[in-house]
Phi, psi and omega in degrees: 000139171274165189302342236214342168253357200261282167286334151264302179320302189265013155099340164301089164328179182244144189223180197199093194292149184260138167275151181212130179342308202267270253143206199211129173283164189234130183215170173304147163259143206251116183279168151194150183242191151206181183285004162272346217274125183329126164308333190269339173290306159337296177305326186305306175269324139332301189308316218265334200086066135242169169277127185292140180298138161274131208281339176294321188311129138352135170286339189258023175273067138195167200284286205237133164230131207242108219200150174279327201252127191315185181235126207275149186315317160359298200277337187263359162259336169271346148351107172267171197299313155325345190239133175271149178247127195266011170213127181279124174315158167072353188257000133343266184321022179232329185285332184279124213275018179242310124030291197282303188290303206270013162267297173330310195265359164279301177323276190328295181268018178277331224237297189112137202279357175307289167322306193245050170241052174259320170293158178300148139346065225222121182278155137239110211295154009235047156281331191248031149002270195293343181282288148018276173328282218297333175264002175317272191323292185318328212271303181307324173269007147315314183261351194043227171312317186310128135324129158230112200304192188154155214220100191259086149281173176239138207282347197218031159254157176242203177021040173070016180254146203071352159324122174229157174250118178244117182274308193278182178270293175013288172318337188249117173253167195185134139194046110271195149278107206237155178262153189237102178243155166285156189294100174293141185231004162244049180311142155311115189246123172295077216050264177245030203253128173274145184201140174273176182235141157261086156257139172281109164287132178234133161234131198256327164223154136278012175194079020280190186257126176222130165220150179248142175274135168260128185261033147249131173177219189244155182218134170267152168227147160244176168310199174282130191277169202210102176300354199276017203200078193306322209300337191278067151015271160317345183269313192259303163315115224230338162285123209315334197276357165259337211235008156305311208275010179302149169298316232241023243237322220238336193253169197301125164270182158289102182087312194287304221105197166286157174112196164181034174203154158216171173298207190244025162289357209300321195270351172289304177289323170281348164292325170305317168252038158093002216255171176241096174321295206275352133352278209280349178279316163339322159304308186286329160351282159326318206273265152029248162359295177286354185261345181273329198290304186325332184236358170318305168320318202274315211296124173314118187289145182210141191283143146051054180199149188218196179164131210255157197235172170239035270257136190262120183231139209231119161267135144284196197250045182236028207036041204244090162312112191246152181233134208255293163206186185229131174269122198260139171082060201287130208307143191243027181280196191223102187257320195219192215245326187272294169329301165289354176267335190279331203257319182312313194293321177313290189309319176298323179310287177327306202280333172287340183290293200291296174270338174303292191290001142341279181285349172289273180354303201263337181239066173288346162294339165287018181030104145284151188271183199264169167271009190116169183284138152291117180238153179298150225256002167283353193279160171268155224292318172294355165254175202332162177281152191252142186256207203253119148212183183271161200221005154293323192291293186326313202297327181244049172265144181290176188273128210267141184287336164325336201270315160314300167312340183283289217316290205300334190318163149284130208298000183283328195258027165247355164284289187322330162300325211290333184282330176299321211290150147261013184195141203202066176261128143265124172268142200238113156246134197234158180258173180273000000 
């Protein structure tokens, strides 16, 4: 039984016992919010029994406090042992897109460009101008007449605003701080459709380093892609907060449906033609790890504190995982039904990872019941869910027969494990 039929299904709040001479009483555990803080999270833990903080309480009366906007090193030192934060100082610098390319490209070259060949090519305006420049020309006078693309962000807008796609230079304008990447122009396409992944990520520490990958998440769609048509938005662009207003937003596509996201069945479908899923999710696995590796050194230690990431991953059409960006605070509205099947269950996931197996750790004389079998950390995101292990061991664990058998299974019965499970992590502990 999971923590999550144990305690929400059957109507059991998540409690937090007070000690009394005599045993222990059981009362709510307590949330705060503030007006950033995502609707679906508020609901979730209302859904679980807990209590919203009241501004009358003890200023130190809550559990968990869950907010969009960092935290100041103040508030993270002053932190009592009971209480959780939904951010770690300091982890910006991985969110941020001119930030992110000069920690990668410090890793390359420290590393070596094998390891660290996931990201595109990357400029960051307006120091690497001239570098810039200098591989315009070298690319052009390479293709000769052959067009070659290129991808203009603004380093700190999200959702796809201000972004332009450029073949000529003629075309790139700046006046900010902008990142310059080549452009991939062999996406992997879904029926005529380009699309991305949304994966999640949780670190729960940086000293040791531990993080878990959610094996559930989003595959973005654009419109039909189309290289005669830089300007066309909707062709190129895979966010959701552009591509709800699309003409084409409500009708059946080829192959996607309606719509403009699915779950991570994605990999179900490249499994279906012959492709290698599980390849390639082990591949992002990597991007994921190495790219956390880039900022580990830095991040200041800090306690009873956590974060959750977005990591934007781009297939190309050799499977080859490109890393777009890392999303700090990743959107948690519910636009669709695929939205909601995805993010609810994600925030019920986060609180049993974060604050449940906590309180299992510190009060193991209550037998909290477990969260499910331990599956080996190869498995894929449509098969049964990965519960908490140390993944210093995992890394070099054989392939288990249990994993084998899920392999062979029919993908009907690893949705029917995904809906039994209550948690679905894979975990990377690296020691310090």
């Amino acid at each position: 039984m999971s923590l999550r039929e144990g305690n929400v299904q059957k109507g059991k709040p998540d409690l937090v016992a007070e000690d009394q001479p005599l045993g222990a009483t059981w009362k709510p555990l307590v949330f705060r919010v503030d007006e950033t803080t995502p609707d679906v999270v508020h609901s979730v833990l209302l859904e679980r029994g807990w209590d919203k903080f009241d501004n009358e309480q003890d200023v130190e009366d809550w559990n968990l406090y869950w907010r969009t906007s960092s935290f100041r090193m103040a508030e993270h030192v002053n932190v009592k042992p009971w209480q959780r934060l939904n951010h770690h100082p300091g982890t910006t610098k991985l969110t941020r897109k001119d930030y992110l390319a000069k920690l990668l490209k410090h890793m390359k070259r420290t590393y070596g460009s094998p390891i660290y060949k996931f990201i595109p090519l990357t400029f960051v305006m307006l120091n690497d101008y001239c570098k810039f420049v200098a591989e315009y020309f070298k690319e052009k006078q390479a293709l000769g007449a052959k067009p070659g693309f290129w991808i203009c962000k603004p380093a700190e807008l999200s959702r796809g605003r201000g972004i332009v796609i450029f073949s000529d230079i003629k075309d790139f304008t700046f006046d900010d701080t902008y990142i310059v990447q080549k452009y991939i122009c062999n996406p992997l396409l879904v029926g005529r459709y380009r699309c991305d992944l949304c994966i999640y990520v949780c670190i729960t520490s940086f000293k040791p380093l531990t993080i878990y990958i959610y094996q559930e998440g989003l595959v973005r769609f654009a419109k039909e892609f189309d290289l005669s048509d830089l300007r066309n938005s909707y062709a190129h662009l895979t966010n959701s907060s552009i591509n709800k207003s699309g003409a084409s937003y409500g009708e059946i596509k080829e192959v996607v449906s309606c719509g403009c996201k699915w779950t991570l069945r994605i990999f179900s479908y490249l499994r279906s033609r012959d492709m290698d899923d599980l390849c390639l999710w082990q591949q992002i696995q990597h991007v994921v790890i190495l790219t956390v590796l880039a900022i580990a050194p830095s991040v200041p230690f800090a306690t009873n504190c956590f974060e959750l990431f977005g990591f934007d991953i781009l297939i190309d059409d050799n499977l080859k995982p490109w890393l777009l960006e890392v999303d700090y605070s990743p959107t948690l509205s519910l636009d669709c039904s695929t939205d909601v099947s995805v993010k609810r269950k994600l925030i019920h996931d986060m609180i049993e990872l974060i604050y449940l197996h906590g309180l299992r750790n510190e009060r193991k004389e209550r037998a909290l019941p477990p969260t499910g079998p331990l599956v080996d950390v190869q498995g894929r995101p449509d098969k049964p869910h990965v519960a908490v292990l140390d993944a210093t061991a995992a890394l070099s664990l054989p392939r288990s027969q249990a994993f084998r058998e899920r392999e062979q299974s029919s993908v009907q019965e690893a949705e029917g494990a995904r809906l039994r499970d209550g948690s679905c992590w894979t975990a990377r502990t690296l020691a310090a």
